[in-house]
N, C-alpha and C positions, 0 to 999 in steps of 0.2 A: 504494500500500500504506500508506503516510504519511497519507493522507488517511483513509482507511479504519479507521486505528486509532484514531485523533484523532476521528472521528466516535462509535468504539465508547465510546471513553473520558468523550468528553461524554454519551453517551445514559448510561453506569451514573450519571455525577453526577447526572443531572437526575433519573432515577430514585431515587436515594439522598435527594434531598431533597424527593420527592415523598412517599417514606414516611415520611422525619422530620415533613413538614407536616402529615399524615394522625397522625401519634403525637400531635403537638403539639395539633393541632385537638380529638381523640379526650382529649386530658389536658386541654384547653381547658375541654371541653364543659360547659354548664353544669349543676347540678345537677337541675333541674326539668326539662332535656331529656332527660333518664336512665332511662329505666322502673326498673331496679334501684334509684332511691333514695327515700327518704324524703321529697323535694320535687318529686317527680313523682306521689308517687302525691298528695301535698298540690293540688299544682296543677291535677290531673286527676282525684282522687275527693275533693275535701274536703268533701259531704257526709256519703259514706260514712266517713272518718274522722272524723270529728263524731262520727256514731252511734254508730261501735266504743267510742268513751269513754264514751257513755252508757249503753252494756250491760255495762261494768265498776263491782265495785265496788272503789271507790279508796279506803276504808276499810282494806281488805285490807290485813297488815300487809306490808310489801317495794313496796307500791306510792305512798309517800306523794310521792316526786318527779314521781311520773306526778301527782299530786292535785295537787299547788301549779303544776304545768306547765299545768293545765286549768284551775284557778281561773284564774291568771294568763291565758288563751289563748293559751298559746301551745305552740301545736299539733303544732309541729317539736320544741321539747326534750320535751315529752311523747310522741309517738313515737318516741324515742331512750331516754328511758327507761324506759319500754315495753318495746320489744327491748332492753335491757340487762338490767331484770329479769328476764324467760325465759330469757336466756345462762346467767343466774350463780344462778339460783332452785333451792333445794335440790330441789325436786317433780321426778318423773319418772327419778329416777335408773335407774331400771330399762329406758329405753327410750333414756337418751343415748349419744352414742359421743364417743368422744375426737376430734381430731383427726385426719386421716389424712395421712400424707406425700405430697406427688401426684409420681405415675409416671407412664409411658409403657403399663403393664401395661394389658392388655382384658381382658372379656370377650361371649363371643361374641355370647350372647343381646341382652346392652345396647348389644353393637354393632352389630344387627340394629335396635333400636328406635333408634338415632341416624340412621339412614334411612330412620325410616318402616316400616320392616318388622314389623309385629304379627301372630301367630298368638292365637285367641282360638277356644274350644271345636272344634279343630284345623280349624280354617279359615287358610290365612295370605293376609294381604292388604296393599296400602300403602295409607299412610293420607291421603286426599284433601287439600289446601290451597285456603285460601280465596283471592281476590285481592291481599291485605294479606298472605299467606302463614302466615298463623296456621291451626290443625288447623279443618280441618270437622267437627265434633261430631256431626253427626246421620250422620255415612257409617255403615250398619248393615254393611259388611265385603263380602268379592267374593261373597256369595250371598244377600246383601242381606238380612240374619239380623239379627233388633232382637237375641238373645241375643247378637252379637257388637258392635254399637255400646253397647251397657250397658256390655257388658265395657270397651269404650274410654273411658265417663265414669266408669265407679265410679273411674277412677284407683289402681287398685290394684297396677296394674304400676309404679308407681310401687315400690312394696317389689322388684321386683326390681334397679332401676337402685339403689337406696340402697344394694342389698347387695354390687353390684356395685362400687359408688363403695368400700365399707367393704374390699372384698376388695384392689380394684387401687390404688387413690387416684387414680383416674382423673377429673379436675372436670368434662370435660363431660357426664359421667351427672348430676353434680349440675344442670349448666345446664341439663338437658334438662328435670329436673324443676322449675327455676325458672321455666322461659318459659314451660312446658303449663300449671303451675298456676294460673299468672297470666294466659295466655290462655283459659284456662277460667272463672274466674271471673270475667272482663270481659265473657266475653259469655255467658256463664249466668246472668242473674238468676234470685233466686226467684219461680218463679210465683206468681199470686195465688190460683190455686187448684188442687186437688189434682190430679196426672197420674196414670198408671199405666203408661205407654209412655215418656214422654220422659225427658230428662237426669235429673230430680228426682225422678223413680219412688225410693216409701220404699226399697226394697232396694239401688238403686244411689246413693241419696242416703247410706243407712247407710252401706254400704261405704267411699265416698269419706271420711266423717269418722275413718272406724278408721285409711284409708291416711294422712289426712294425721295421726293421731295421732302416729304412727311417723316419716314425714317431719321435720312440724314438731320436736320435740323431739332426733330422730336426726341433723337436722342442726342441730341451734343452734351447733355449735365449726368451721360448715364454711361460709368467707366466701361462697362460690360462693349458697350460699343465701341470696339478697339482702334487703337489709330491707323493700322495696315487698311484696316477695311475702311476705316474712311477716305483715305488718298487713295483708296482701288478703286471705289465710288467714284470720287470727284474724277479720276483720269478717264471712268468710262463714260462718262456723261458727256465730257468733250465727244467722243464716238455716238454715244445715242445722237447728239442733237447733229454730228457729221452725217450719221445718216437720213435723219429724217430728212436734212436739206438735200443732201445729194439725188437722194433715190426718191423724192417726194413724187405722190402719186396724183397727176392735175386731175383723174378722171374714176375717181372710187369713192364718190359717193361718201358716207358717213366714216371711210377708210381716211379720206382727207382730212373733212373735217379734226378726227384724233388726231392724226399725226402732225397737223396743225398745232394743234391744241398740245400734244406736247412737247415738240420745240418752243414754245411760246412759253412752258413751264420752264425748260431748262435756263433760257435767256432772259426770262426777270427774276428767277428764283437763285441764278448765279450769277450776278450780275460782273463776278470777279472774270468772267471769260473773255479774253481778247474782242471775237467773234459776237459776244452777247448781243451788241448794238445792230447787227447788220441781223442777227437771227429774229430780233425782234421788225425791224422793217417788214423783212419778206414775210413771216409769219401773220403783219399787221394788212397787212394789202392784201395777203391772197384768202386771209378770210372774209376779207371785205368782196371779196369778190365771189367766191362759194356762198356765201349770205344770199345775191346775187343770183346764183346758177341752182342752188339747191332748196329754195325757199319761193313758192308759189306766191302771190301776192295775199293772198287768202289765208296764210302761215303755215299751208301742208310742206311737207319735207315731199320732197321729190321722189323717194323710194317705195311712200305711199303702203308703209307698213309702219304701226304704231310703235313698236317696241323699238323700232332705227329712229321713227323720228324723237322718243324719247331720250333713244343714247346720243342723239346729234344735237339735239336743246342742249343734254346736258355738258357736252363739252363743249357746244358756243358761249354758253354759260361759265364753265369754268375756263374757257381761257379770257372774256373777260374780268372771271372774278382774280386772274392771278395777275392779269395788268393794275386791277384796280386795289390790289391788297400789297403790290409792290411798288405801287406809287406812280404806274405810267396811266398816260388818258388813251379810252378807244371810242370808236367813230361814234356820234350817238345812230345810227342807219346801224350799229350790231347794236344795240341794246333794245332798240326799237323792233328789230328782226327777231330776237330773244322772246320777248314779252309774246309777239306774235304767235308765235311757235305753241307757248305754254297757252294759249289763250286758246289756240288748237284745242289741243290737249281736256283744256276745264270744258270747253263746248261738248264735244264726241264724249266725254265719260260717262261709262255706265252710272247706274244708282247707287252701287257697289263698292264705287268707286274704282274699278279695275278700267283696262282701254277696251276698246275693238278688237278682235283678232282678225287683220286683214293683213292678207299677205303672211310672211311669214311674221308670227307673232305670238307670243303665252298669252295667257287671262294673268295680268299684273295689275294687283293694285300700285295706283300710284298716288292715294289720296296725302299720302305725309311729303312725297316729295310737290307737290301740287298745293299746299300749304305751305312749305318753304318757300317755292318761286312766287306763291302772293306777299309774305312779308318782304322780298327782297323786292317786287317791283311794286309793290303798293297795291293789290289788284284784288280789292274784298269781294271783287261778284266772283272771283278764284273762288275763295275761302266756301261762298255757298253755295257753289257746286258739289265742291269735294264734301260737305256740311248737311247735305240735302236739306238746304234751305233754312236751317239753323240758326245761322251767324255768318255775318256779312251782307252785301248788298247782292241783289239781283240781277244778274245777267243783262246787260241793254240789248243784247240780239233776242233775249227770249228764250224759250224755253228746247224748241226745234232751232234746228238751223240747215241751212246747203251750204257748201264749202263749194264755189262757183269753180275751182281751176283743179279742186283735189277729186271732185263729183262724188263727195261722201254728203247723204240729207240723212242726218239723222233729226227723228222724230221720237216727243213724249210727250207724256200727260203731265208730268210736273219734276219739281227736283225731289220729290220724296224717295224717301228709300225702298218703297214699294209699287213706284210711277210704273207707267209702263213705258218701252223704249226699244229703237228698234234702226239698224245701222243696214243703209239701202248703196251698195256701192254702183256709182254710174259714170266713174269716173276712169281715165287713164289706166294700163297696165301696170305704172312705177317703172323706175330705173334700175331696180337691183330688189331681191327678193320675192320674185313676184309669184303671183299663183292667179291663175287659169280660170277666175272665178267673177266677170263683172254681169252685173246684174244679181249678185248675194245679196240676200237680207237676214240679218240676223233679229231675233227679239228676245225680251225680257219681260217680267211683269211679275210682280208681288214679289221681289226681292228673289228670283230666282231666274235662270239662264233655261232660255226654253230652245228655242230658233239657236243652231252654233254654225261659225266655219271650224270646219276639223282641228284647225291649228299647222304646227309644222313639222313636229316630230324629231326631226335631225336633217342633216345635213349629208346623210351620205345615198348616193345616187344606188338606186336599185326598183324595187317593189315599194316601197312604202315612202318615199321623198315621191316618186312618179304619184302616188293614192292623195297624198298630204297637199303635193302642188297644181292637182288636176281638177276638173270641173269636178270631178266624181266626190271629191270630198268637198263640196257648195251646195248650198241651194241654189242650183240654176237648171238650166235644160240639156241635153245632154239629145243629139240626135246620131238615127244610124247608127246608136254605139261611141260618137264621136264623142267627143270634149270641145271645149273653147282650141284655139290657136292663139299663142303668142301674139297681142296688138297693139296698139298702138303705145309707146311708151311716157310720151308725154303731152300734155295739153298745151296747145299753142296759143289757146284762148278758151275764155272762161266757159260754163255751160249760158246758152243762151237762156234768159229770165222768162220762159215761155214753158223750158221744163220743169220747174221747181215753183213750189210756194208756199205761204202759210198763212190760215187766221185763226182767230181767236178760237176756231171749231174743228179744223182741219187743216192736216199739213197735204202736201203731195209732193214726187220727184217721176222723173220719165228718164229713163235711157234706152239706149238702140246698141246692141252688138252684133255688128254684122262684118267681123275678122275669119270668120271662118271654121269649120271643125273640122278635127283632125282624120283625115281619111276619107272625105265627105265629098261630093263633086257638085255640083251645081248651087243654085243660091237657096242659101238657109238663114234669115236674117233673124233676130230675136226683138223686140221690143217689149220692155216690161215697164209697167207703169205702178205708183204705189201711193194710194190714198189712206191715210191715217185718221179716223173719226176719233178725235178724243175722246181720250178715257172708256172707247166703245170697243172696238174692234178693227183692222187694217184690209184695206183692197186689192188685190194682185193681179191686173190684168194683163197677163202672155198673147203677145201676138208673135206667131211664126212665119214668116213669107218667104215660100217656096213655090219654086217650078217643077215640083214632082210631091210622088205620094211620100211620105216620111213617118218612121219608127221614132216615139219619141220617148225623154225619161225625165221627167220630172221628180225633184230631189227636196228632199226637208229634212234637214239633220237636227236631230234632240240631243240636248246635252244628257251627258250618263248615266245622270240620276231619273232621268225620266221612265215613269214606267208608261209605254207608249202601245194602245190597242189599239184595233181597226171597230171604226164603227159605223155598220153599211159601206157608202163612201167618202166617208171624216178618216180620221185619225185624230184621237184624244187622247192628251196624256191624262193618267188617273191615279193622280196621287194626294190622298184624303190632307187639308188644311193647309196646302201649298198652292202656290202657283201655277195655274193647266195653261193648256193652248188646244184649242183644237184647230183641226186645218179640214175648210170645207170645199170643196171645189163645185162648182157654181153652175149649170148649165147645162147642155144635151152631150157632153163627151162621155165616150166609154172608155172610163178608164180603169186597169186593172192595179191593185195596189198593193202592196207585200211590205213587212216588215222585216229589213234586213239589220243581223245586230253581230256586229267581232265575225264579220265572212274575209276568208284570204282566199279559197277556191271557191268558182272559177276566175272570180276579181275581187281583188280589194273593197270592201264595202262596209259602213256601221262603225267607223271609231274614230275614236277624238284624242287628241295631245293636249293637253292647257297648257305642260310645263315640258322644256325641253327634253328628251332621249325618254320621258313617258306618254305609255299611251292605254285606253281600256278601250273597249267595245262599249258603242255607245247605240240607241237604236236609230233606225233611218226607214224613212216611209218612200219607197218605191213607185212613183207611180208612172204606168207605163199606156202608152194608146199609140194609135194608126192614126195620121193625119192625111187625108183625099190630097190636100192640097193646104193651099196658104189658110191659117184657121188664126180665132182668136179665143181664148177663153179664160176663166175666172175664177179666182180662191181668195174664201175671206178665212182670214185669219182671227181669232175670238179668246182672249185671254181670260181668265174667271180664277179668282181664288176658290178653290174646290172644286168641286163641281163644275163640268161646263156644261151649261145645258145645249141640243140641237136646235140648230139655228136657221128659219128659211129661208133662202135666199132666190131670186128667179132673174134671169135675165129678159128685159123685157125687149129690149131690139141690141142688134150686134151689126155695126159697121166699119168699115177699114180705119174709119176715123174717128171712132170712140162705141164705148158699151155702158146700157145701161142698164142700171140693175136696181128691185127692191129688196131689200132685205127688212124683214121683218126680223126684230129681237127677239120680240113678245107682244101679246094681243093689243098691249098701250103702244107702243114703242116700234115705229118702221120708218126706212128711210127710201127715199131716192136719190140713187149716184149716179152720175155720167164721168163715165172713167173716160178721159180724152187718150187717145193714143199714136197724135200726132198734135197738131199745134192749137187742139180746143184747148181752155182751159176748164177744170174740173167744175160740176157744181154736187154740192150736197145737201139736201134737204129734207128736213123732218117733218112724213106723211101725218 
């Protein structure tokens, strides 16, 4: 037993002074063996620290130490005084943090990414290692999704460990952000010439320069963030903002915009860079000029999908906000094109507060950021939008509106959160993102998504981007089998004020698709027309003009929740204390109708994405007929909390140049409509 302790006693010593040797050795080390110091990264990039001083101007007044440190060569005290001026430099106030006291305190998310663990456009994956153990940069994520390894280099999750760091005082969120950054820029040089997939792609290159804006300067009072990686930082920013100017892209849409937008960070946010002055010009002009090229006069984004022209608002926005928080002035024609944009935005929004999905696009709420852009621009009929009518002032366009150049009419019954609402596209293809779908109408009503476009799903070409970007996944018509045709991209002029309207009783919008179907030979033109009786019920009248006989498919997509029956020939949803719809088509067509729900054989049919790389089976009403010839016909749409009851409807005359129909609600309550379906304008009246 004597022996046994005496053995135990000597093994804690030898162990005790194996860790003192390991402290010692570790306190020993030299300093050029250190990746964290200033004589390592000397020893190991001093050409690239060369450079960095050459892309500085040392003129600059707070930098004259770093000046006589570089006359003199000597390269270590000018890197020290370097990172001393950035510590102690009055600039950036707005984006520095104090100190934090460091705890024990977590939190969950950063404690997720301290293993590896990344969720990224709700894929969650870990993050590969190289043999050296540093991050494998090109892993595209566990579905092998390039939008999820972008996500990995823009570095932008890097803002959430900083926040985390700020919240808990936790240093290894700060470490974690020290050794990515600096294993990223060892082994990311700048290409020599432009990508559009890899690391340096302009949009993920932007990105990374915003997140290290916030980094860099968020942590200067925090030791964890080492001085190698802050002169690796500052030497690669010279190359981010090199390339964004080099390889700048005149004709990519919400691509420019960013990469706009992040040269414009690099050049007022470092204002120490030679180049800063001239980065900021060109930056200044050519977004004055994309303001210009990518903004309808009506303040639709050009791409004509909600979720691009929200990411493009929001970097017009911040690259104004980082001239205006660094002290430069911009045109008022961007700030007035800003406000525009957002003012989009508060009109088209659901009750919900989410957008449109048109084009490729999620179901995103944007009510919080949509209350920020009101207190930034002053804009309280914002506020009671996103408010349903709550708090702030009211709308002066009203409750409906038509976006004249975008040809989006959307129509509602009020700002309540249980209005009813309904998104009529009759406008242009877009410039980028587009999907196969004009003449869509989406609707809403008692706080719930009845009427959907499918969404977008992802991005990679096959079966289901073909489903997601084609008529088949719209309400629209669908002949021969065919779909729409790619058409026209942009409007040259606004919709003529003959298609669209509104009163106090009824709104209306008209469009004409007549681009073409794919596989389809002779003329097949669509015009669909859409009268909205408030707070009653909506009008749908299809007219097809054709020179031959035609197989048609008419399409109504339900969002996923719906439980969707056939009723004779309606289709109601029937779900007890919610918001129904039924869809009734109107007149002498024989039409046959099927519900299809989650079909992939013999075609894609019945599902919906709201949120990127997800998707369910959603249900969709079929309906199918034989057309003689050029025909017109009719579907009223009937929203009802509960219950919807059957509704009669009769066409009482049908001509090439309007139809007109009674509809009876109930034994009180019928109307008379003349749907115009050329250049009449609508009348509605209460029999």
């Amino acid at each position: 037993m004597r022996a046994r302790g005496l053995a135990a006693a000597l093994a804690s010593i030898v162990a005790a002074i194996a860790v003192l040797a390991a402290a010692g050795a570790a306190r020993c080390q030299a300093p050029e063996d250190d990746p964290r110091t200033v004589e390592w990264v000397l020893a190991n990039q001093p050409e690239r620290v060369r450079a960095l001083f050459d892309t500085l101007n040392l003129t600059r007044p707070g930098l004259e130490a770093v000046r006589r440190a570089v006359v003199a060569d000597d390269y270590i005290a000018a890197c020290y005084a370097l990172l001393a001026y950035y510590r102690t430099a009055p600039t950036a106030g707005w984006l520095r943090h104090p100190a934090v006291p460091v705890s024990e305190r977590s939190d969950a998310r950063a404690d997720a990414m301290l293993q590896d663990d990344f969720t990224f456009y709700n894929q969650r994956g870990t993050l590969r290692r190289t043999r050296s153990g540093g991050i494998d940069w090109s892993y595209d994520g566990p579905r092998n999704d390039p939008e999820w390894g972008w996500s990995l280099n823009d570095l932008y999750w890097f803002n959430l460990l900083c926040a985390a760091y700020y919240k808990t005082g936790r240093v290894e969120y700060v470490e974690r952000v020290d050794t990515d950054t600096r294993d990223w820029i060892l082994n990311n040089p700048m290409p020599s010439r432009m990508t559009r997939t890899g690391h340096w792609r302009g949009l993920t290159t932007s990105a990374r320069a915003r997140a290290w804006m916030f980094t860099f300067y968020g942590l200067q009072q925090c030791d964890e963030f080492s001085p190698s990686t802050r002169l690796l930082m500052l030497s690669s920013l010279f190359h981010h903002a090199q390339y964004l100017l080099v390889f700048h892209r005149h004709d990519a849409f919400n691509w420019t915009i960013s990469e706009l937008e992040g040269l414009a960070t690099i050049a007022t946010a470092w204002p120490e860079f030679d180049d800063s002055p001239g980065w900021r010009a060109f930056a200044l002009e050519r977004m004055g000029e994309e303001m210009s090229n990518q903004v309808y006069p009506d303040g639709a984004d050009v791409e004509l999908t909600a979720i691009y022209h929200r990411i493009t608002t929001e970097h017009f926005e911040k690259f104004i906000g980082v001239f205006r928080e660094f002290g430069y002035d911009v045109p008022d024609s961007l700030r007035h094109g800003v406000e525009e944009m957002w003012n989009y935005l508060a009109l088209t929004l659901r009750p919900d507060g989410t957008t449109p999905e048109n084009n490729d696009c999620d179901r995103r709420n944007i009510g919080e950021k949509l209350l920020n852009a009101a207190r930034v621009h002053d804009r309280p009929d914002w506020t009671w939008c996103v408010t349903n009518g709550t708090s702030g002032t009211e709308p002066a366009a009203g409750q409906s509106v038509t976006f004249p150049w975008a040809g989006h009419a959307v129509m509602r019954s009020s700002w309540r959160r249980d209005a009813h609402w309904s998104f009529f596209d009759i406008g242009p293809y877009g410039t980028n993102h587009q999907h196969r779908d004009m003449l869509h109408v989406s609707v809403d009503a008692y706080g719930r998504a009845l009427l959907v476009d499918a969404g977008r799903y992802n991005y990679e070409r096959g079966k289901w981007r073909d489903y997601f970007t084609g008529s088949r996944a719209h309400n629209v018509i669908r002949i021969d089998g065919g779909g729409q045709k790619a058409y026209s991209e942009r409007a040259s002029v606004p919709l003529n004020v003959s298609n669209y309207g509104t009163t106090p009783d009824w709104d209306f919008a008209r469009g004409i698709y007549s681009g073409g179907y794919a596989g389809v030979s002779g003329q097949a033109i669509h015009t669909r027309t859409v009268i909205y009786v408030r707070d009653r019920f909506w009008v749908v009248a299809d007219r097809i003009e054709t020179d031959r006989p035609r197989d048609i498919e008419a399409l109504w997509h339900f969002a996923p929740d719906c439980s969707l029956v056939v009723d004779d020939r309606s289709v109601v949803t029937a779900d007890p204390g919610k918001g129904n719809l039924r869809v009734v088509p109107v007149g002498g067509m024989r039409w046959k109708v099927n519900v299809v729900k989650g079909q992939e054989r013999p075609s894609v049919q019945g599902w919906y994405s709201g949120y990127y790389s997800e998707k369910q089976p959603s249900p969709t009403a079929v309906y199918t007929a034989e057309l003689p010839g050029t025909t017109t016909f009719t579907w009223l749409l009937v929203p009802g909390r509960g219950a919807v009851p059957a509704i009669n409807a009769t066409v009482i005359s049908s001509r090439p140049e309007r139809v007109e129909l009674r509809v009876q609600v109930d034994p009180q309550e019928s109307y008379l409509i003349t749907v115009p379906m050329n250049a009449w304008r609508p009348t509605v009246r209460r029999d």
